[in-house]
Wavefront OBJ file of the C-alpha trace (Angstrom):
o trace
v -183.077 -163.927 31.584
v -184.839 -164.283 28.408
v -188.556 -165.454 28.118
v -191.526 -165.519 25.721
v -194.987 -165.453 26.305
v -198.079 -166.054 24.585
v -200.686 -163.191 24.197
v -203.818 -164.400 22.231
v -205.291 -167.328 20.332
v -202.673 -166.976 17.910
v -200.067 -168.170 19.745
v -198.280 -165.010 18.734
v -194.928 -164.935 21.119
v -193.437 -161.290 22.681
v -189.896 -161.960 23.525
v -188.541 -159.956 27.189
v -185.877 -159.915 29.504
v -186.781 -160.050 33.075
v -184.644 -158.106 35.675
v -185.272 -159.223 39.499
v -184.517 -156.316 41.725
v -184.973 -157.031 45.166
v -185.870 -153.040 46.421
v -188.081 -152.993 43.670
v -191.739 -152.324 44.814
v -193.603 -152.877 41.293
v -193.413 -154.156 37.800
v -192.581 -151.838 35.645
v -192.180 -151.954 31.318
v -189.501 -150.648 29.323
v -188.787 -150.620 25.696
v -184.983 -150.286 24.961
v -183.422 -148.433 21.959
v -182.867 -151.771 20.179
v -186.261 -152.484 20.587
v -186.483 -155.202 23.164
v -189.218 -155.103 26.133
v -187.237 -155.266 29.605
v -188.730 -156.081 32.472
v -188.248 -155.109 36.203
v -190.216 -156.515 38.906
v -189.994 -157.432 42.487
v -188.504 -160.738 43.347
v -191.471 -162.083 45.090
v -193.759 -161.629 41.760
v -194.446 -165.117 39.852
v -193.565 -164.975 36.442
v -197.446 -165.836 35.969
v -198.454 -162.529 37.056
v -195.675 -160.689 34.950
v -196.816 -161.784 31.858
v -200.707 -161.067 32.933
v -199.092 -157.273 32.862
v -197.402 -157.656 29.861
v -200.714 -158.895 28.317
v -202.939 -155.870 29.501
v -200.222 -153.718 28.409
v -199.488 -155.156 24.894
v -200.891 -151.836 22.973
v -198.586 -149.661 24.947
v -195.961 -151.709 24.084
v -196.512 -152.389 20.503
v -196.761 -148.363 20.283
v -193.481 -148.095 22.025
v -191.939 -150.967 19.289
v -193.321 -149.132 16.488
v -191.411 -145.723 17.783
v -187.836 -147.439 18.219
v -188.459 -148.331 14.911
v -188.455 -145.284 13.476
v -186.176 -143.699 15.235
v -183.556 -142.423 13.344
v -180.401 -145.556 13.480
v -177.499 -145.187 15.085
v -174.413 -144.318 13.232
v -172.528 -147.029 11.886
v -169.497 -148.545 14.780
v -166.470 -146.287 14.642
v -163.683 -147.765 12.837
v -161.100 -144.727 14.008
v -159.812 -145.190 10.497
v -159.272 -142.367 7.836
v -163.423 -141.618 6.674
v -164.429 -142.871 9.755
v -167.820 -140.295 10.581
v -168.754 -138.404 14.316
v -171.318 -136.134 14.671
v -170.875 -132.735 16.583
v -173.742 -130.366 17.417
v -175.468 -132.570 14.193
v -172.748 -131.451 11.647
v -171.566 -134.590 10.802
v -167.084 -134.861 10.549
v -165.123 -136.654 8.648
v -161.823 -138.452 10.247
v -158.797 -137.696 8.822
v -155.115 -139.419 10.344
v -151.705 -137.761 9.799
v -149.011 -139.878 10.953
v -145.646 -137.502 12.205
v -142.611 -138.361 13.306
v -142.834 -136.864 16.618
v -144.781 -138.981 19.595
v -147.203 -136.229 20.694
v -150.960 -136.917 19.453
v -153.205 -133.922 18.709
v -156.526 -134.052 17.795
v -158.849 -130.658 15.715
v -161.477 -129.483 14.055
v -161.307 -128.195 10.701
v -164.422 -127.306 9.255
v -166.083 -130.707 8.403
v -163.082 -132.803 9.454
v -162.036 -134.397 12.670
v -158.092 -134.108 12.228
v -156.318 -136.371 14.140
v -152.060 -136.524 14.191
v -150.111 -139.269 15.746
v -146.972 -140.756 15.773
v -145.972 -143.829 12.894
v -146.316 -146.106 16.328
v -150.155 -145.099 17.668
v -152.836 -147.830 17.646
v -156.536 -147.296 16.877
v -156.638 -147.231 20.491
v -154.493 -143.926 20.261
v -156.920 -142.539 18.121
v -159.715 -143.214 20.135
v -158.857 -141.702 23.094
v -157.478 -138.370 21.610
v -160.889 -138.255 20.130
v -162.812 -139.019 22.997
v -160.584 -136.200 25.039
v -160.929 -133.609 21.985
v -165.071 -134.256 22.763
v -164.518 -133.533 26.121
v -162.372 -130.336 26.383
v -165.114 -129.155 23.459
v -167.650 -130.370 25.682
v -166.391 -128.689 29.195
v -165.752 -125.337 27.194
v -169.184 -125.366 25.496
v -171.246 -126.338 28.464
v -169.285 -123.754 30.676
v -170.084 -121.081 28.535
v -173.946 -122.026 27.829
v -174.050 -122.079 31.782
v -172.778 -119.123 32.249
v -175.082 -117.420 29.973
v -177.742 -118.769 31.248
v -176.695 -117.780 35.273
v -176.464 -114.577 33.768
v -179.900 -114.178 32.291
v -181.933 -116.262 35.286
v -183.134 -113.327 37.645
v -184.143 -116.217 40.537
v -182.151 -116.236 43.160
v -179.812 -119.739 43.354
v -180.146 -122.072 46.176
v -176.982 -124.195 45.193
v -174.164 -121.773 43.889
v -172.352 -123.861 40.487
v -169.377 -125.181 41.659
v -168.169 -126.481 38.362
v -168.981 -128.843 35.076
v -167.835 -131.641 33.745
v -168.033 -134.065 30.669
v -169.169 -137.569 31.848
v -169.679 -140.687 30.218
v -173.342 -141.366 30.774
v -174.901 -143.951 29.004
v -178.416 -143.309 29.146
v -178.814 -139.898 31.020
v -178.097 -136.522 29.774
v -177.303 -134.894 32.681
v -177.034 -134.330 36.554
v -176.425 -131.369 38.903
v -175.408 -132.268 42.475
v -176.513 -130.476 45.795
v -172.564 -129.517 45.842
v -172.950 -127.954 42.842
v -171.425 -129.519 39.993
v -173.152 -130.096 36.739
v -172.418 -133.089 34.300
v -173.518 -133.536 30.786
v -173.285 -137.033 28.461
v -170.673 -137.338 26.353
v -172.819 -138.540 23.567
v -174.757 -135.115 24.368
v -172.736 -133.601 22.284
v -173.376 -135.041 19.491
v -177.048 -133.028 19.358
v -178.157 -130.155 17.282
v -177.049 -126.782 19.222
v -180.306 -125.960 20.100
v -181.231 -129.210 21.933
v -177.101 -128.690 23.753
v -178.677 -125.056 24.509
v -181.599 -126.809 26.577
v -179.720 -128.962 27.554
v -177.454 -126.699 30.059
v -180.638 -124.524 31.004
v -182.298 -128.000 32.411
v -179.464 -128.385 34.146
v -178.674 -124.721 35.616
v -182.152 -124.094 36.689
v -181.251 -127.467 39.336
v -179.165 -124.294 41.028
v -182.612 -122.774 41.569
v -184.786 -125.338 41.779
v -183.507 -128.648 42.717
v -186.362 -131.029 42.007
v -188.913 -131.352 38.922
v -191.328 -129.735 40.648
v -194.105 -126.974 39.161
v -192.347 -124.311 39.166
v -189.204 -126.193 37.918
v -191.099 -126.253 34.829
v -192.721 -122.322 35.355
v -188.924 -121.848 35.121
v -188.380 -123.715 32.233
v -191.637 -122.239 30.664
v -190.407 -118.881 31.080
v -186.326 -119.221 29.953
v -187.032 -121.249 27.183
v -191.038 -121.509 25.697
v -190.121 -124.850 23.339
v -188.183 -126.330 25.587
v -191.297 -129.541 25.592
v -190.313 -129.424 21.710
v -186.550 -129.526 22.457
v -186.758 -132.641 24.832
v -189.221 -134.299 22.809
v -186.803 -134.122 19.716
v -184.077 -135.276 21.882
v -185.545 -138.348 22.806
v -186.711 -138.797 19.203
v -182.530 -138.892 18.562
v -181.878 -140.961 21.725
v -180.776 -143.843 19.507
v -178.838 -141.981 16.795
v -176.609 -140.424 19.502
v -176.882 -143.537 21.930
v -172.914 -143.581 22.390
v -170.087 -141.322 20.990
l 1 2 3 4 5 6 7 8 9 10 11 12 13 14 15 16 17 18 19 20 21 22 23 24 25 26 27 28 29 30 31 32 33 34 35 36 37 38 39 40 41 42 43 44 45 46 47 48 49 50 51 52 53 54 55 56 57 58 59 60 61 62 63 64 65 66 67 68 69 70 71 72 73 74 75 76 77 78 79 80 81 82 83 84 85 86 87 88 89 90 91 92 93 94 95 96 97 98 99 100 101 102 103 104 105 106 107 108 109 110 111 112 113 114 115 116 117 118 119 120 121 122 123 124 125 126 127 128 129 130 131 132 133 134 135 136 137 138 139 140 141 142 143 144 145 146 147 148 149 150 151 152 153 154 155 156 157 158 159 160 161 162 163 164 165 166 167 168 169 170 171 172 173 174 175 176 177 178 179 180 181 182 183 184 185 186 187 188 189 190 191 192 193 194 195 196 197 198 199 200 201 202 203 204 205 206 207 208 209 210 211 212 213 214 215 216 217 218 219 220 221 222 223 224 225 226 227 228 229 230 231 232 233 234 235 236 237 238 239 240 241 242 243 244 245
């Protein structure tokens, strides 16, 4: 639900979307990558009291605004036609189609290009989804590898042994490791600079080792990778550039 309130003399308006969460214990402010303030509260909370919050915390959020602002945009909606732009590890590819006369679809990577061939028959949908699987067999290769590496460098001893890792279609986290062992990256995630991918998989491996963000999750982090504060600071600083694939 959408509401506006009033914050000073001026009659000057903030527009928000309340969520009511029933488990929810507090109110809590968020600023979205399109710039809107959501807020999640507790069912029992009167609107009243809500927008007393959002009053004491209008600063914080017109800081917030101001930084979604100048974020770097989002790349323009995919058309999956012929010039159509993706971005991979920040190198930025150019879609090119080749219709063939067989049915198989097959999509590459040739230098700066995104090649794509399909049959005289295939939709844009076609298109899409060899893209989307291209990403992902890139993605499970990459992210195996940069795991691997970093197993092999880590002198801790694990507490989880890696079972596996897969490409998942997160839409606002970047990734996940499981007490079972499996680690899952974004989909979009790979549409970051290598270095930030490279951080990326070391967040994620040192879960095998430590499973919480606890001290010395971060003495781990600290002593693998010395900018990783940097790194994750400059991914969220991209968060709406790479918001979807």
């Amino acid at each position: 639900m959408v509401h506006k309130v009033s914050l000073d003399e001026k009659e000057e308006k903030v527009q928000y979307i309340l969520h009511r969460q029933r488990n929810r214990k507090n109110v809590a402010l968020k600023v979205d990558n399109d710039g809107l303030i959501r807020v999640y509260a507790p069912t029992y909370v009167p609107v009243a009291s809500i927008e007393g919050i959002i009053t004491t915390h209008k600063e914080w959020l017109d800081k917030k605004v101001r930084e979604v602002e100048n974020l770097p945009p989002p790349l323009e909606k995919h058309t999956y036609q012929p010039g159509d732009n993706f971005l991979l590890l920040g190198q930025e590819l150019k879609l090119e189609i080749y219709k063939n006369r067989g049915r198989g679809t097959l999509c590459t990577k040739d230098g700066d290009r995104l090649v794509v061939r399909v049959s005289s028959q295939a939709t844009t949908q076609t298109v899409k989804r060899a893209i989307e699987q291209w990403y992902r067999h890139y993605g499970e290769e990459l992210y195996s590898g940069l795991v691997n590496e970093w197993i092999a460098q880590i002198k801790e001893e694990a507490t989880i042994e890696m079972r596996g890792v897969k490409i998942v279609g997160y839409p606002k986290r970047w990734g996940s490791c499981t007490q079972e062992g499996d680690l899952s990256f974004a989909l979009r995630s790979l549409m970051l600079p290598l270095p930030l991918v490279r951080y990326l998989a070391l967040h994620e491996t040192l879960h095998l080792y430590e499973f919480n963000h606890s001290r010395r999750f971060k003495e781990l982090l600290d002593y693998y990778m010395e900018d990783w504060r940097e790194r994750q600071r400059e991914m969220a600083s991209l968060r709406r550039q790479v918001a979807s694939l």
